[in-house]
N, C-alpha and C positions, 0 to 999 in steps of 0.2 A: 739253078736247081729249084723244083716249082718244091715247096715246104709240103710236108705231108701234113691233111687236115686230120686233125684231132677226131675220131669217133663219136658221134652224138653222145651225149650223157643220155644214161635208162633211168627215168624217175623211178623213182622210192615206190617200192608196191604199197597197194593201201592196207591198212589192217583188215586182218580176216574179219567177216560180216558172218552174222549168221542171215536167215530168212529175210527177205523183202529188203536188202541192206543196209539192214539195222547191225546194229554193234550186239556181240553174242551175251547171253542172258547171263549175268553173274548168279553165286547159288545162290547169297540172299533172296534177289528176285523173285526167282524161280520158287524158292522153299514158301515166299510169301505168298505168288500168284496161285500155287496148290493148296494151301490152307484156304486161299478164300475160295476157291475150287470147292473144297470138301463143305466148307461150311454150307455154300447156294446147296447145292449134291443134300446134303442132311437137314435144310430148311425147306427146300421143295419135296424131298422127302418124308424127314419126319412129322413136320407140323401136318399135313392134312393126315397121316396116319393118326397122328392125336388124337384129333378129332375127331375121326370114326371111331376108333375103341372109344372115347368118351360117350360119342352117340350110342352105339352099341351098347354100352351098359345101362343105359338111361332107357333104352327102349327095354333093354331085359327088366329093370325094374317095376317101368311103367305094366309094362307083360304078364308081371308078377303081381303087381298090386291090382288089377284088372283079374286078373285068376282068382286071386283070394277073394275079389269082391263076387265076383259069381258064382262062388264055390259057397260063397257065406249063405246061413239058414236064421240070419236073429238079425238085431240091431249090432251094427258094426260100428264103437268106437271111434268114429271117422266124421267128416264134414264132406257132404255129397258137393259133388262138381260141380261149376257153375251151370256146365249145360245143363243138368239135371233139374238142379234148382227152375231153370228156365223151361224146361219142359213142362215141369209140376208145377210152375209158376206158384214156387214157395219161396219167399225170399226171407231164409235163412239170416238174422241179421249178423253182422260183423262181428259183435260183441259176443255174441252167443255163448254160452259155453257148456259142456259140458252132452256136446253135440252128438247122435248117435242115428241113423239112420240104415234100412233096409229096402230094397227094391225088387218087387214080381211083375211077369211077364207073362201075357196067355196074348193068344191072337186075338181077342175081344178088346181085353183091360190093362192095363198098366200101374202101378201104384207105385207110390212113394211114403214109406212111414218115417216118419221124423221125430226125434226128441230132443230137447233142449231148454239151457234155463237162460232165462233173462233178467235182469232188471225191472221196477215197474215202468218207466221209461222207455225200455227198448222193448216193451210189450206191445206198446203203443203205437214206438214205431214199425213192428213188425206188422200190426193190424193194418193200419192204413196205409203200408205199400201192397198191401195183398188186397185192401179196394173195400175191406170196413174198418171198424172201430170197434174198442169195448163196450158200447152202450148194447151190441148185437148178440154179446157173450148173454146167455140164458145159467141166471144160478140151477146149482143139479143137473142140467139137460146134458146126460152123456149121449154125445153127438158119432161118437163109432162102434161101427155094428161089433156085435161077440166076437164073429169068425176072424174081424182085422185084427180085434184082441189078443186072440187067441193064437196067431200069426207071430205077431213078435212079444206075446207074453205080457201084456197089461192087463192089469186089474184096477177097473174103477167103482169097484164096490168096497174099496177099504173105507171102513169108517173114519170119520174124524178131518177129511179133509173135502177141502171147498171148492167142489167141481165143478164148472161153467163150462157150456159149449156154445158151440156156432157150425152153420155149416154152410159155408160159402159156393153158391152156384153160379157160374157163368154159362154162356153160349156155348155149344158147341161148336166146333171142338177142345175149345179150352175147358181144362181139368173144373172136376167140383171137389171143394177140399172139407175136409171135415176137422172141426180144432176141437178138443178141450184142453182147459187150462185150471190147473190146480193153483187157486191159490189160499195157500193154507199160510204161504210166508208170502204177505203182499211184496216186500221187496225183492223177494226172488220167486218168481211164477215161474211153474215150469209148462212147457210147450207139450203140447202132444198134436200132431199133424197126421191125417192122410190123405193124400193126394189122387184123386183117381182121373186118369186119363184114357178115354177109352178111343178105340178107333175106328 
């Protein structure tokens, strides 16, 4: 009697896999690969939003500060731009203080009026970057006309102080600027500037 063969053994099923048969995601995993989900999600997100509302406001400001200055009728309180400076090729020194300028425009002329006090030092070096020196200041010689006067409200017929002017010509088209400088307190001379650029 031929013995009856035993039935193959069925291996052991493998464990449930999830996708690509990897082993299934426990919730730590999972809870952690979503958070750092969220976070990429709210850094490519939010950070370049940042940065536009920041730009955004900085453009409103600059928008604004730009309004006020072309809305202004006097000397403004303020230190003109670099550009400007360089337009007028006035070169307002560092030190300056007490800095106040105003700016007109016609399709002819352009100006720039400046005030400011210096040192007697940075007088000096304010002269010869602008291409003279003090020996070219003329005592009394008020070197700006009435009408610029009268423009942003200077008066150089007060007695008692020490007027000097100059009035600096270049080539066309670079500006011819017109200076007086009170110096009535030699170590603080104050500046008076206009620049005229015509086109």
């Amino acid at each position: 009697m031929t013995p009856t063969s035993a039935p193959p053994s069925t291996p052991p099923s493998p464990p449930a896999t999830g996708d690509g048969g990897k082993p299934p995601e426990d919730r730590r995993h999972r809870n952690r690969r979503r958070l750092l989900t969220l976070i990429v999600i709210v850094l490519l997100v939010g950070v370049p939003a940042g940065y536009l509302a920041i730009a955004a406001e900085q453009s409103r400001d600059s928008g604004r500060k730009s309004e006020a200055e072309a809305a202004a009728t006097g000397l403004q309180p303020i230190r003109p731009a670099g550009f400007r400076k360089r337009i007028y090729d006035l070169p307002i020194p560092a030190g300056a203080s007490k800095v106040r300028y105003y700016e007109t425009n016609n399709w002819k002329n352009s100006r720039l009026y400046a005030q400011f006090d210096l040192t007697s030092g940075r007088l000096d070096t304010f002269l010869n970057q602008m291409g003279t020196n003090r020996s070219a200041l003329k005592p009394g010689a008020v070197t700006i006309s009435k009408r610029d006067q009268k423009i942003v409200k200077w008066d150089f017929s007060v007695p008692d102080h020490l007027w000097s002017g100059l009035v600096y010509k270049q080539k066309a088209p670079l500006p011819t600027v017109d200076v007086i400088v009170d110096l009535s307190d030699p170590a603080t001379p104050r500046v008076y500037a206009v620049s005229t650029a015509t086109a």
